[in-house]
MDTraj code that builds the backbone (N, CA, C; nanometers):
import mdtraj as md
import numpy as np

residues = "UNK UNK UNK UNK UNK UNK UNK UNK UNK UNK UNK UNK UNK UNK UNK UNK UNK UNK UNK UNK UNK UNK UNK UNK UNK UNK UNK UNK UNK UNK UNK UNK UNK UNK UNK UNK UNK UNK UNK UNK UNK UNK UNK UNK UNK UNK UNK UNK UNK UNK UNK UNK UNK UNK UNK UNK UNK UNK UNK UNK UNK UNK UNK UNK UNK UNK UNK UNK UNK UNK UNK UNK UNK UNK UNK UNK UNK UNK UNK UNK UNK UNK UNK UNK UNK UNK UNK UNK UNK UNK UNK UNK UNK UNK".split()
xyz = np.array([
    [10.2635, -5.6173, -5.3169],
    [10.1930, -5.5546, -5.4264],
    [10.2425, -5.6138, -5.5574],
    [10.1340, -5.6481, -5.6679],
    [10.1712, -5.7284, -5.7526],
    [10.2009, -5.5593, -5.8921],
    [10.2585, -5.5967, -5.9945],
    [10.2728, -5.5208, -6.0512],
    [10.1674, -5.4992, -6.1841],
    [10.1271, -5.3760, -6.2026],
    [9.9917, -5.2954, -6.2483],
    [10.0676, -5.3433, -6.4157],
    [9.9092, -5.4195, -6.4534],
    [9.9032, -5.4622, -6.6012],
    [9.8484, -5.4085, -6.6670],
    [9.9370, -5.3619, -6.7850],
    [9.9081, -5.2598, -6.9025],
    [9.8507, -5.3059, -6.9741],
    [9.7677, -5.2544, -7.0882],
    [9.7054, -5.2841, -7.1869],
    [9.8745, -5.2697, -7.3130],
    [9.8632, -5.3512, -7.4019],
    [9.9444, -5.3785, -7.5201],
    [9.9029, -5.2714, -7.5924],
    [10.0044, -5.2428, -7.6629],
    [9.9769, -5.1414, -7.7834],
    [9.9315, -5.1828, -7.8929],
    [9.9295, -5.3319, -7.8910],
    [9.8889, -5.4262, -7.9857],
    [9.7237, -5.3946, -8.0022],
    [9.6415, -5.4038, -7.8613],
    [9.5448, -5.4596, -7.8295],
    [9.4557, -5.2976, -7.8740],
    [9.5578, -5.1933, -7.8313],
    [9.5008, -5.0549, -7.8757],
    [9.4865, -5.0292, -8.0201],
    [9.5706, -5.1065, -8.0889],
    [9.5677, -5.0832, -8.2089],
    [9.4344, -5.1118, -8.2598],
    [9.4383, -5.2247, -8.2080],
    [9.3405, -5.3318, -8.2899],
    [9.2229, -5.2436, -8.2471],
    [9.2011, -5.2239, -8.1528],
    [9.0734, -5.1125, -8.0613],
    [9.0563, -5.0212, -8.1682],
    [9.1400, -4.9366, -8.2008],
    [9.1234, -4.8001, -8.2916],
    [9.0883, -4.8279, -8.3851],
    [9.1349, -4.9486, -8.5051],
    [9.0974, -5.0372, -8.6211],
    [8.9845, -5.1170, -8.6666],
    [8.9562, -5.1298, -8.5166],
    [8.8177, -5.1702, -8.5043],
    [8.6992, -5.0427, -8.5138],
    [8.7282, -4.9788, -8.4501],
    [8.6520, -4.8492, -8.3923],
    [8.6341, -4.7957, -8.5411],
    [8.7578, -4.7540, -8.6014],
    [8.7777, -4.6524, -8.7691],
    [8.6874, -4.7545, -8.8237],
    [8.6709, -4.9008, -8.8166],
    [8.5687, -4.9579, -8.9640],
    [8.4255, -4.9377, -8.8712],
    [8.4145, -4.9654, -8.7756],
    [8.2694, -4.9433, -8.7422],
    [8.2146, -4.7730, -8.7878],
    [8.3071, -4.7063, -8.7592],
    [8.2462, -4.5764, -8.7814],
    [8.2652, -4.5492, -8.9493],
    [8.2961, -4.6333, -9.0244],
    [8.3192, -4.6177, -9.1785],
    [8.1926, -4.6036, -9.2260],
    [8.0648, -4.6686, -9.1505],
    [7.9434, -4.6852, -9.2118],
    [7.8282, -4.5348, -9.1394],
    [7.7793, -4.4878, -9.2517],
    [7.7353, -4.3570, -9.1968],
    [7.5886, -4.3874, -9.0960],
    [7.5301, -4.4974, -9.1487],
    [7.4499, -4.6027, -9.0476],
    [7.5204, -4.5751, -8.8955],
    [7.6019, -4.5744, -8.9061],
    [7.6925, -4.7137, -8.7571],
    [7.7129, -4.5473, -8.7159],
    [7.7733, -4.4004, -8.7491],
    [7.8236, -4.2707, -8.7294],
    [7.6716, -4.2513, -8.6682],
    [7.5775, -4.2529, -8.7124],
    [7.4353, -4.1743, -8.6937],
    [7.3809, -4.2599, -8.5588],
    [7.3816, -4.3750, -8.5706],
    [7.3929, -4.4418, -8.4033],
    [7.4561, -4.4656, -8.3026],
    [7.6174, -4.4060, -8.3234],
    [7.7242, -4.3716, -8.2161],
    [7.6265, -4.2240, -8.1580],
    [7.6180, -4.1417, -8.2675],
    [7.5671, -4.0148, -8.2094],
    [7.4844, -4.0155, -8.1765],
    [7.3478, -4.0730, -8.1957],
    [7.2227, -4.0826, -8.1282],
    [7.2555, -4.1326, -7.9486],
    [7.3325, -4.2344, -7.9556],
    [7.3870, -4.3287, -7.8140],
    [7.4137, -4.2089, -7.7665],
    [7.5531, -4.1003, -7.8170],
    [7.5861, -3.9959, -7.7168],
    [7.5286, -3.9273, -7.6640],
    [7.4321, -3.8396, -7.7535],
    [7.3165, -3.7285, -7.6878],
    [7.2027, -3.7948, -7.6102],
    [7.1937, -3.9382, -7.5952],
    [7.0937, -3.9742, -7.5110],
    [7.1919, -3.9914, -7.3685],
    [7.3142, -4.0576, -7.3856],
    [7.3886, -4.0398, -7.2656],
    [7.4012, -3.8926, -7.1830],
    [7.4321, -3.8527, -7.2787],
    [7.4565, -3.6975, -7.2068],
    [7.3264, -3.6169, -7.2009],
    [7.2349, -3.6566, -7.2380],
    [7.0875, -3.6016, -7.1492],
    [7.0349, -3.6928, -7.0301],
    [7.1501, -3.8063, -7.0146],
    [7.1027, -3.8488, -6.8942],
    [7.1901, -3.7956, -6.7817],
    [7.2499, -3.7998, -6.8480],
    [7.3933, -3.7450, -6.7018],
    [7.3818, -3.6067, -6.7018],
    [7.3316, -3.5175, -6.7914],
    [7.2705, -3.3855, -6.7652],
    [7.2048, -3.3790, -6.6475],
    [7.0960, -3.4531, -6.6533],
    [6.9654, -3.4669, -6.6237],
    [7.0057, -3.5051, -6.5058],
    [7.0795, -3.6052, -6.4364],
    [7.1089, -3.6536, -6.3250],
    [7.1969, -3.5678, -6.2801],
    [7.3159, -3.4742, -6.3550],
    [7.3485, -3.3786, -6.2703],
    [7.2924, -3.2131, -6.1741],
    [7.1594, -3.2484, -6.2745],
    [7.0546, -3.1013, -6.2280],
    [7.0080, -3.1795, -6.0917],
    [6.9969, -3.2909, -6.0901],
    [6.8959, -3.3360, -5.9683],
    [7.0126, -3.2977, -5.8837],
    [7.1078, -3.3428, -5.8761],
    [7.2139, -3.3554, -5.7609],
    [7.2709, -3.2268, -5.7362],
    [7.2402, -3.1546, -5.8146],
    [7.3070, -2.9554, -5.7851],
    [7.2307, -2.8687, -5.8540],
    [7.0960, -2.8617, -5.8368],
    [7.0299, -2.7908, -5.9102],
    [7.0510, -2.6172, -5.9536],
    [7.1563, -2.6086, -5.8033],
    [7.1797, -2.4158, -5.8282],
    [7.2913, -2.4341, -5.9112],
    [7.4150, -2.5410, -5.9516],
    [7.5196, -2.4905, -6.0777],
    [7.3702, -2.4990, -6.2346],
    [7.2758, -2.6130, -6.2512],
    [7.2424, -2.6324, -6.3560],
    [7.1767, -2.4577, -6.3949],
    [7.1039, -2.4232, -6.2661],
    [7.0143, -2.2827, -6.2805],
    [7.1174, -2.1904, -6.3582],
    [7.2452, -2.1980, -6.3076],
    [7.3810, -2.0864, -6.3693],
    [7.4138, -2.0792, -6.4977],
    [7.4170, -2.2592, -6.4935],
    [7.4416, -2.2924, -6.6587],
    [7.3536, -2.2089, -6.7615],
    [7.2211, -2.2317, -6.7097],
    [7.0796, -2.2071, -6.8055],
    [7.0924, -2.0704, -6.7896],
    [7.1047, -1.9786, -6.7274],
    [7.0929, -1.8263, -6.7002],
    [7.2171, -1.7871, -6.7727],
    [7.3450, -1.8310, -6.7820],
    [7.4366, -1.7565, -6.8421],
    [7.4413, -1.7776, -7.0218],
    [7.3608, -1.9075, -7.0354],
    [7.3675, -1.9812, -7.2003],
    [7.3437, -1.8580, -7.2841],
    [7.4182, -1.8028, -7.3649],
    [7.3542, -1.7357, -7.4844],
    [7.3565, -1.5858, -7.4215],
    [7.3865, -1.5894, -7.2889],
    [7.3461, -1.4167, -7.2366],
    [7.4411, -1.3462, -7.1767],
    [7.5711, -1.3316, -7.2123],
    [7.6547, -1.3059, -7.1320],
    [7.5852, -1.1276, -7.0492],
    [7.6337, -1.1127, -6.9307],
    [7.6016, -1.0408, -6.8774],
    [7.7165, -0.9263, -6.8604],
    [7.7484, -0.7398, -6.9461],
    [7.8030, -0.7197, -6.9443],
    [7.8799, -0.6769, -6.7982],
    [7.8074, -0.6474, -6.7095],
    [7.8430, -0.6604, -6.5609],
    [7.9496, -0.7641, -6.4618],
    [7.8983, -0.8714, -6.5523],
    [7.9954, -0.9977, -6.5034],
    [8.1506, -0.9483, -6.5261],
    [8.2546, -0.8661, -6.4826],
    [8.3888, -0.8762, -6.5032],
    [8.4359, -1.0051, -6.5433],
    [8.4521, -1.0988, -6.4498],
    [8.5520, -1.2238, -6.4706],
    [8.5053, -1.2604, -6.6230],
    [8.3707, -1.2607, -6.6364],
    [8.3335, -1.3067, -6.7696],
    [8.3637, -1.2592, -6.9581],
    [8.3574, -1.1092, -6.8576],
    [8.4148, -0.9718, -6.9297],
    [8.5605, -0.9952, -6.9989],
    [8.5996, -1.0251, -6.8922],
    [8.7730, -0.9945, -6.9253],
    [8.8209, -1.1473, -6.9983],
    [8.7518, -1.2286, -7.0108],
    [8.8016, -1.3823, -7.0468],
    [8.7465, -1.3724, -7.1917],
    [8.6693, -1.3260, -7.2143],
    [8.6378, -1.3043, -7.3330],
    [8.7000, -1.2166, -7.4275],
    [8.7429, -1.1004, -7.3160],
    [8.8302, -0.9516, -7.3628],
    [8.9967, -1.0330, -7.4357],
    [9.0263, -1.1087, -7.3746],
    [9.1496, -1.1642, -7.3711],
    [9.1328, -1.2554, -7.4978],
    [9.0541, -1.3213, -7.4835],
    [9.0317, -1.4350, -7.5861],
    [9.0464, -1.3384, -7.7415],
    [8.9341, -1.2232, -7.7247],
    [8.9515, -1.1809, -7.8585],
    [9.0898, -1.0412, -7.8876],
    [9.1526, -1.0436, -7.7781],
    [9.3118, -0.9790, -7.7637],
    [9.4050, -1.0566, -7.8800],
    [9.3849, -1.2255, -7.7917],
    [9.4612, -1.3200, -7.8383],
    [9.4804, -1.3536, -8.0095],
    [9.3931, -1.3400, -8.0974],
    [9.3555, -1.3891, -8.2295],
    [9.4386, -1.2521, -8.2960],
    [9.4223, -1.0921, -8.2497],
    [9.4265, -0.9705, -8.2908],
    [9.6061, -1.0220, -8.2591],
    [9.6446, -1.0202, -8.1723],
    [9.7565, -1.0021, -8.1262],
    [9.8654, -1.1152, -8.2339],
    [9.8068, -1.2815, -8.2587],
    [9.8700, -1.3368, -8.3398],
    [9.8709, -1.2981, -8.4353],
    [9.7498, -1.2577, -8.5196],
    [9.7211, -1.1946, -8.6252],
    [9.8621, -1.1032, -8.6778],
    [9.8438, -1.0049, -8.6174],
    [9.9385, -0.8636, -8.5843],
    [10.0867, -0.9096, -8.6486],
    [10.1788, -1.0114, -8.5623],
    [10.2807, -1.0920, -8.5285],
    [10.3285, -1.1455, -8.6412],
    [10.2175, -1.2845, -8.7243],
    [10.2356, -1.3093, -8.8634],
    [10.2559, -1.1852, -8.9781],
    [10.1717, -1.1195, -8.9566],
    [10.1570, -0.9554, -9.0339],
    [10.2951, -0.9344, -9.0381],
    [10.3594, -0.8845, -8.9701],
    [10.4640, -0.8182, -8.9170],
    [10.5893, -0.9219, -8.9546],
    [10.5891, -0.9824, -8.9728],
    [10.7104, -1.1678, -8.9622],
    [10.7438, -1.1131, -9.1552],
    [10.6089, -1.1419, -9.2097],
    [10.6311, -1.0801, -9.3536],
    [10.7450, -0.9918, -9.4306],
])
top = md.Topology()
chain = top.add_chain()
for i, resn in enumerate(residues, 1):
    res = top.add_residue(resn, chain, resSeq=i)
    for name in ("N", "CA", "C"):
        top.add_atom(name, md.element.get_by_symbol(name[0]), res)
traj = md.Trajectory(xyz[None], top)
């Protein structure tokens, strides 16, 4: 086994430097993003064909949480615990 060749940190640099001036131009920003949302309505799109009952879940739960759903219930319950609870903590540190 031969030994696994890294990319340079050099070569990343230059990658990121490159990347920061292309996206400097609000032209060049508005056609990165156009490229993305057409990618990801294809691979959407190709993931409904290949599992159509997760895409049906996706679309049924978007926007509607169902108060019945527990697991859904409580992840949310927690989430807005979490903000109250730091909140509280800083308050209190004062």
């Amino acid at each position: 086994m031969g030994k696994a060749k890294s990319i340079s940190p050099y070569m990343l640099l230059g990658i990121g430097v490159a990347g920061a001036s292309y996206l400097s131009s609000k032209d060049n920003r508005n056609k990165v993003k156009e490229v993305f949302y057409s990618v990801k309505d294809k691979v959407m799109d190709f993931w409904c064909e290949q599992n159509p009952s997760a895409c049906e879940d996706l679309i049924e739960k978007a926007g509607h949480p169902d108060p019945h759903d527990l697991e859904d219930t409580r992840m949310v319950g927690e989430g807005a615990m979490y903000s109250v609870e730091f909140y509280n903590k800083e308050e209190q540190q004062e």
